[in-house]
N, C-alpha and C positions, 0 to 999 in steps of 0.2 A: 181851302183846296187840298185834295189829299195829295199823294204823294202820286198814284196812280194816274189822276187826272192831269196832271202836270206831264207827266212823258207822254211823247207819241208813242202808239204801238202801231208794229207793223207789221200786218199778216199777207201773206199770198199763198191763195188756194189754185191749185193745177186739176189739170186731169183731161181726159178726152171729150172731144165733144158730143154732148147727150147722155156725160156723165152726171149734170146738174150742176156745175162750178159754178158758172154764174147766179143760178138760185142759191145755192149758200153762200153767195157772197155779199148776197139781197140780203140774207136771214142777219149772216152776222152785221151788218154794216145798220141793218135795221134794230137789231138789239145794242149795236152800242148807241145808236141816236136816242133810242127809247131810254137808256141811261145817264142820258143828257152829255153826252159829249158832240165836240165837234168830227164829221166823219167823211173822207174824202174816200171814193172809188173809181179803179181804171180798171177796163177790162183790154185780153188781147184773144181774139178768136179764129184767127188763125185760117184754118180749114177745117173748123170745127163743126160746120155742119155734114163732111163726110167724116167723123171720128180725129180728127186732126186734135193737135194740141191747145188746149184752152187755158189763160192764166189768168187773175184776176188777184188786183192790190187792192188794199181795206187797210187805211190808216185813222186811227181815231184818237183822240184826246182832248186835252181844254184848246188846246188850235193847233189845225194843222193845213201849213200852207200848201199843200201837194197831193198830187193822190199817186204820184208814181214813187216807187222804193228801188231805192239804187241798189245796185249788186252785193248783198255780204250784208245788208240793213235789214233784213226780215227776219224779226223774232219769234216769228211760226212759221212754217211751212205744213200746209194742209196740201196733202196729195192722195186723191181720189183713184188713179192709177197708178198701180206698182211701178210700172213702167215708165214713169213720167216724173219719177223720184231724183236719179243720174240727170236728167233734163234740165230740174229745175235747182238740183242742189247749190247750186253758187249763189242765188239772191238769201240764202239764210246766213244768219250770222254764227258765228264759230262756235257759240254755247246758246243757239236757239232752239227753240222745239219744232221737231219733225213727225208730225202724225200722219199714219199710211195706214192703210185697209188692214196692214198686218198688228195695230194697234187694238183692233175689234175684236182679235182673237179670246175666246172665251166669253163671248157678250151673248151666243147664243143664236138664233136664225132671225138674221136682219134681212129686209127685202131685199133688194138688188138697188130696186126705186129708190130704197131713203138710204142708202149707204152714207150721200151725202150730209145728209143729218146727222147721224151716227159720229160719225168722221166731225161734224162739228158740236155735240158732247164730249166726245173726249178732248176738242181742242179746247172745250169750254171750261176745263179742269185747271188749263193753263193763264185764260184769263183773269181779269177784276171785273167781268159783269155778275150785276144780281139775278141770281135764278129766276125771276119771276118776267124780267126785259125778253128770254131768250124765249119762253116759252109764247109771250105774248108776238114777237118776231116772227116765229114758226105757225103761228097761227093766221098771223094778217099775212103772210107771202105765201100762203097754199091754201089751195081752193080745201072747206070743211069737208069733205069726205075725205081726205088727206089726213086731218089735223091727226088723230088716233093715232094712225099707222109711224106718223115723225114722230109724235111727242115720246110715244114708244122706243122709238130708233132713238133718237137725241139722249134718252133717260139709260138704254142698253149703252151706249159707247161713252158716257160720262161715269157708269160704272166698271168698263171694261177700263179704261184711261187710270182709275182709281186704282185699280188692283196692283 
């Protein structure tokens, strides 16, 4: 067992509703199953289907009893809206990672549509999954006339994360 697979890790992704959060929280939670960990997810939606606030927990590793992350326990924070950053800052932990649209900067012209993708390349900087889980993720959770356009996004904001 590595060392990786032994911790839980705890992600929650924010954003408005119809920003895609729950789809990449399909993508990720589907790339760490494809990595063979064990992988619990909650979602909260809010009034997200008029734009309201959407959040969604993704906890994964060799076992993990829970899919909700207490406050100040999340080692990422992925936010899809600038504005949903102040919202959701208390569930991160003191020295976890906060990736935001302002993290894309320099990645180049991402759709609007796969921002969410984008946003989960560069989170993907921060994890221990294998390159090939994520792309295969991205693939089985969006219809193929999609597939291009993410794998694209996801490969621009894993580069932009890099810089």
């Amino acid at each position: 067992m590595t060392k990786a697979k032994a911790k839980v890790v705890n992600v929650v992704l924010a954003g408005l509703g119809g920003q895609g959060v729950v789809k990449a929280s399909d993508i990720l939670a589907d790339a760490a199953f494809r990595a063979g960990l064990d992988v619990k997810k909650s979602e909260i939606h809010g009034m997200s289907q008029r734009g309201g606030s959407v959040a969604s927990d993704v906890r994964f590793g060799e076992r993990v009893d829970s899919p909700m992350i207490a406050r100040g326990e999340a080692d990422c924070l992925l936010v899809v809206a600038a504005d949903q950053v102040e919202v959701n800052r208390h569930v991160l932990k003191p020295d976890g990672v906060l990736v935001t649209p302002e993290t894309l900067e320099g990645a180049g012209k991402i759709q609007p549509k796969s921002i969410n993708v984008a946003l989960l390349g560069a989170l993907s900087r921060h994890l221990d999954l294998p390159a090939p889980v994520w792309e295969e993720a991205i693939r089985a959770n969006l219809a193929e006339k999609h597939h291009r356009l993410n794998l694209e996004a996801f490969q621009r904001g894993r580069e932009a994360a890099g810089k």
